[in-house]
KETISE-233069 format. One record per residue (C-alpha): residue in three letters; x, y, z. Coordinates in steps of 0.1 Angstrom, whole numbers, padded with zeros to 4 digits, always signed. Layout:
! KETISE-233069
ALAXYZ/...
END
This chain:
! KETISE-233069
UNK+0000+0000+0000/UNK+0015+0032-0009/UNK+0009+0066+0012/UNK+0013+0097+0003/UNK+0018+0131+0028/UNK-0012+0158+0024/UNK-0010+0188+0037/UNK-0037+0196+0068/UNK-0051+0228+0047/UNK-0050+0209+0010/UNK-0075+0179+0030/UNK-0098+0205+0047/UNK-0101+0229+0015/UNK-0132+0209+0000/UNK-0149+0207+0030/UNK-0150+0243+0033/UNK-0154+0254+0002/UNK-0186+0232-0001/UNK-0203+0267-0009/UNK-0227+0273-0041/UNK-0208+0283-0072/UNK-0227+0299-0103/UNK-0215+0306-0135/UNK-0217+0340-0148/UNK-0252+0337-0164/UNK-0272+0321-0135/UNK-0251+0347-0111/UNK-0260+0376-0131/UNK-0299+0368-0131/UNK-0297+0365-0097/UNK-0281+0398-0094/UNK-0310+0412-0114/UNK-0337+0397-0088/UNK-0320+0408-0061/UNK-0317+0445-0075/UNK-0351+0448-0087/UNK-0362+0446-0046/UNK-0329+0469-0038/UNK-0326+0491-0066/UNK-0302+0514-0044/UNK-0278+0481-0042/UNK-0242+0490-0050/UNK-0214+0457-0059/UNK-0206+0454-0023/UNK-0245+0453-0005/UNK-0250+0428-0036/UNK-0218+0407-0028/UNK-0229+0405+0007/UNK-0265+0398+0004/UNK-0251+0365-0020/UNK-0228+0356+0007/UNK-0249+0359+0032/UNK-0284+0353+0023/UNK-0279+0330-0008/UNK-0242+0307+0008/UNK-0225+0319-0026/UNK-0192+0321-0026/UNK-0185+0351-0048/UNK-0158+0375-0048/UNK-0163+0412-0049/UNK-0148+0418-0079/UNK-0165+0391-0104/UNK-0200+0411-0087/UNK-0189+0447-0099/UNK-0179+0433-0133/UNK-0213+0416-0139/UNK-0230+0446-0125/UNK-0208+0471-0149/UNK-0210+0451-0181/UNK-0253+0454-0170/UNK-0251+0489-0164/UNK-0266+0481-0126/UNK-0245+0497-0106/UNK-0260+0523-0082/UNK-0262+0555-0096/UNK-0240+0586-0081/UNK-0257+0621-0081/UNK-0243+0655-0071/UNK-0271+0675-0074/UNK-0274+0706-0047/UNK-0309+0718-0047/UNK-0323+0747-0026/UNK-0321+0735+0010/UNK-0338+0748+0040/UNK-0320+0767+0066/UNK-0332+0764+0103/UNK-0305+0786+0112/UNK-0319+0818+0101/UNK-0342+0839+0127/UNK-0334+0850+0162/UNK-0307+0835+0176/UNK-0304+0825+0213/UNK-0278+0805+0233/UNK-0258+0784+0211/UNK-0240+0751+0228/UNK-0203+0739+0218/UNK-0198+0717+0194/UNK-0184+0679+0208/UNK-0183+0664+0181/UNK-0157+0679+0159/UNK-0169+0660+0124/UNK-0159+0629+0144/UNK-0190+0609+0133/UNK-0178+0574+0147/UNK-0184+0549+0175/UNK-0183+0521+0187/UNK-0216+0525+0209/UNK-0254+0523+0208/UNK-0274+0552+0213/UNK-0243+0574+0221/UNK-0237+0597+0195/UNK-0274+0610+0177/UNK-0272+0637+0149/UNK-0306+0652+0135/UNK-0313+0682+0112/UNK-0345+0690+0090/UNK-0347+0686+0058/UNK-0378+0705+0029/UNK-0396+0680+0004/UNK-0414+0696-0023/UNK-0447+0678-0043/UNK-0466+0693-0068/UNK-0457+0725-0082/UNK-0435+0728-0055/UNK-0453+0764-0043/UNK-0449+0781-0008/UNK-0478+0755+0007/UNK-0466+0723-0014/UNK-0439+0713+0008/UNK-0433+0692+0039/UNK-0405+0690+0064/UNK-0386+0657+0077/UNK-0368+0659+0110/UNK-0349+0627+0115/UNK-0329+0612+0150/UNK-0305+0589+0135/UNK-0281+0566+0157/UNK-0241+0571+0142/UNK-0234+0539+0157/UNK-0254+0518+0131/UNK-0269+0547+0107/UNK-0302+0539+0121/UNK-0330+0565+0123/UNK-0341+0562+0158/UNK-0373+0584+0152/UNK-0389+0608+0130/UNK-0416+0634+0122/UNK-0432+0643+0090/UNK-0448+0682+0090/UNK-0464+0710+0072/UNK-0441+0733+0088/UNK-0408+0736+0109/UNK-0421+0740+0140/UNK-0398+0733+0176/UNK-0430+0710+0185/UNK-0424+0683+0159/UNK-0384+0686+0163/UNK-0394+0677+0202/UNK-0420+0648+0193/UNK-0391+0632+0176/UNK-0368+0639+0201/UNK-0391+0627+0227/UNK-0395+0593+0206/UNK-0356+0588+0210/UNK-0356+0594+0248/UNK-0382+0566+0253/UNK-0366+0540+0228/UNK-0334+0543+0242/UNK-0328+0515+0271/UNK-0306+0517+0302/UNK-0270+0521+0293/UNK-0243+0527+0315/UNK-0232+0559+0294/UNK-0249+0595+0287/UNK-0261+0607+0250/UNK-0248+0631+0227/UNK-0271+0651+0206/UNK-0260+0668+0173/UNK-0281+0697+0156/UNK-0270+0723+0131/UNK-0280+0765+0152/UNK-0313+0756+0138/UNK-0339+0778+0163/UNK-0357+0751+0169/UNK-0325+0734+0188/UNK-0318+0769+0204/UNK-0351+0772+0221/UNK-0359+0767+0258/UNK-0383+0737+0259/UNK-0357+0715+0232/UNK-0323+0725+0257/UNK-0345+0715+0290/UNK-0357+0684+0274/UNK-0321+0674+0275/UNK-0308+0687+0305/UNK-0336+0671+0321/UNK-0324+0638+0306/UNK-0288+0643+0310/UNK-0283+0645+0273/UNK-0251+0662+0261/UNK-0261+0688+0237/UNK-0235+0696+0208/UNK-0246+0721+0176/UNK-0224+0723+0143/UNK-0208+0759+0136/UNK-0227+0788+0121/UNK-0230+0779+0077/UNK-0206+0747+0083/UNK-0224+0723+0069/UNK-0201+0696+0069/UNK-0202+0697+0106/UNK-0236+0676+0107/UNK-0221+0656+0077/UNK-0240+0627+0088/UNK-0274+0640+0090/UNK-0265+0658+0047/UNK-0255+0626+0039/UNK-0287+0610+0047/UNK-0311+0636+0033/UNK-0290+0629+0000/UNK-0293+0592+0000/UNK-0331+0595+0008/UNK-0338+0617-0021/UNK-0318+0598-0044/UNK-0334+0567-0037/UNK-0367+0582-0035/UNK-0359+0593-0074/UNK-0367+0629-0054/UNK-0348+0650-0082/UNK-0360+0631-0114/UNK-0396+0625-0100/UNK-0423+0650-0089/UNK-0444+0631-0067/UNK-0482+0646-0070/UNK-0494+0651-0037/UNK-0485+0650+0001/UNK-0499+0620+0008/UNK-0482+0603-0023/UNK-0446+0616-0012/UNK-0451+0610+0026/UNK-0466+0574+0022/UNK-0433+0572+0001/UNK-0410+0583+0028/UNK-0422+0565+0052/UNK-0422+0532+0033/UNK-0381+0544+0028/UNK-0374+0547+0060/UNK-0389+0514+0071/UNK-0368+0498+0043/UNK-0338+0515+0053/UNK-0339+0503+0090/UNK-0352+0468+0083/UNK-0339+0461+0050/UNK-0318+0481+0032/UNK-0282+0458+0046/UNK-0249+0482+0048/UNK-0214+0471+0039/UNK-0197+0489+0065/UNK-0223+0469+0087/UNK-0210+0436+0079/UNK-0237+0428+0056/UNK-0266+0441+0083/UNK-0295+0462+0086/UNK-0291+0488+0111/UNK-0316+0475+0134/UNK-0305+0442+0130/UNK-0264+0457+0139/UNK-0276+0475+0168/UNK-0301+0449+0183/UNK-0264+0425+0182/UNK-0244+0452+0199/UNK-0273+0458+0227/UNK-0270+0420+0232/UNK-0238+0415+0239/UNK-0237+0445+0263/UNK-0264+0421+0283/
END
């Protein structure tokens, strides 16, 4: 009988790599299915959705050549449209700014930016518009809370906030706030809300947007994938039943890259568990 000497890695490589494998034709029609539910999809969601939800074992690459030769990547817009400023009218006490552009970390629920942000329908007149005022968690991207209103009014920025300060569960560690000088952050009831919570309050400098980065970036990537600036949806109710069908997609489907191939509710449910 004759033996021969094999490697410990060369004897366990089929065993691992027992994973699905698809030519380029049957991977590429699965691409399509799976882009036709997640049209915002770049190569690297899709790659990780196939890893993850489908066991392929596909490499990053082969994805964005498929998706290039198909003309399906996601689509990149720079398009700066009008933008409403909540910084303009009186201006009261203004609180430092903590966070420096230094959007990451590594905890639930510790740093929250949120901003307000005009949607126009219609002819897009002085009463065809609507205001979003999101809470959104820099930990996993998620928005935490949100109101939808006619107008800009401190009341609706404080239902949201409100919404935040009961979600939130017991953590051994306070809360940072972010805002833009917005008036509706200035005034009294929104700074007592806080201080009566032991919420750190932090506000971007006066016209530096890219101080609340993380709150831009979101407006952007909810217009874009809302088809906001190709599409003029008809009515209010069309573009808020819209919005709100988003933003449910974006916390419980929409998976993230830098989120290891998770939703954000699904990252930050797994970071409150291991805190347990």
């Amino acid at each position: 009988m004759h033996y021969s000497f094999l490697a410990k890695s060369t004897y366990e490589y089929h065993p691992r790599s027992r994973r699905k494998s698809y030519n380029d034709l049957a991977l590429l029609s699965l691409i399509k299915v799976v882009k036709r539910h997640n049209p915002s999809f770049g190569y690297l969601p899709m790659t990780d959705t196939l890893k993850i939800k489908y066991g392929l074992k596909v490499n990053h690459q082969r994805v964005y050549r498929l998706m290039k030769e198909q003309g399906l990547l996601a689509c990149k817009y720079n398009l700066r449209a009008g933008k409403y400023d909540s910084s303009k009218g009186p201006q009261g006490k203004k609180a430092k700014n903590r966070f420096h552009q230094k959007f990451k970390t590594n905890r639930p629920y510790q740093k929250i930016v949120t901003d307000i942000s005009e949607f126009r329908y219609g002819n897009k007149s002085m009463s065809e518009r609507i205001y979003f005022s999101p809470f959104k968690d820099l930990y996993s991207g998620e928005i935490i809370s949100y109101t939808i209103s006619q107008r800009p009014q401190t009341k609706y920025v404080l239902d949201g906030l409100k919404q935040v300060l009961v979600s939130r569960p017991k953590l051994p560690y306070r809360m940072t706030i972010h805002s833009d000088q917005g008036i509706q952050y200035q005034s009294k009831a929104y700074c007592q809300t806080l201080k009566q919570h032991h919420v750190f309050q932090s506000m971007s400098r006066r016209a530096t947007c890219h101080d609340n980065a993380a709150c831009e970036s979101l407006f952007h990537i909810m217009k874009v994938e809302l088809d906001y600036y190709t599409y003029t949806y008809p009515t209010k109710k069309v573009l808020q039943e819209a919005m709100e069908k988003w933003i449910k997609y974006y916390n419980q489907t929409r998976i993230r890259h830098t989120l290891k191939g998770r939703t954000p509710i699904e990252y930050r449910n797994t970071a409150l568990a291991n805190m347990k």
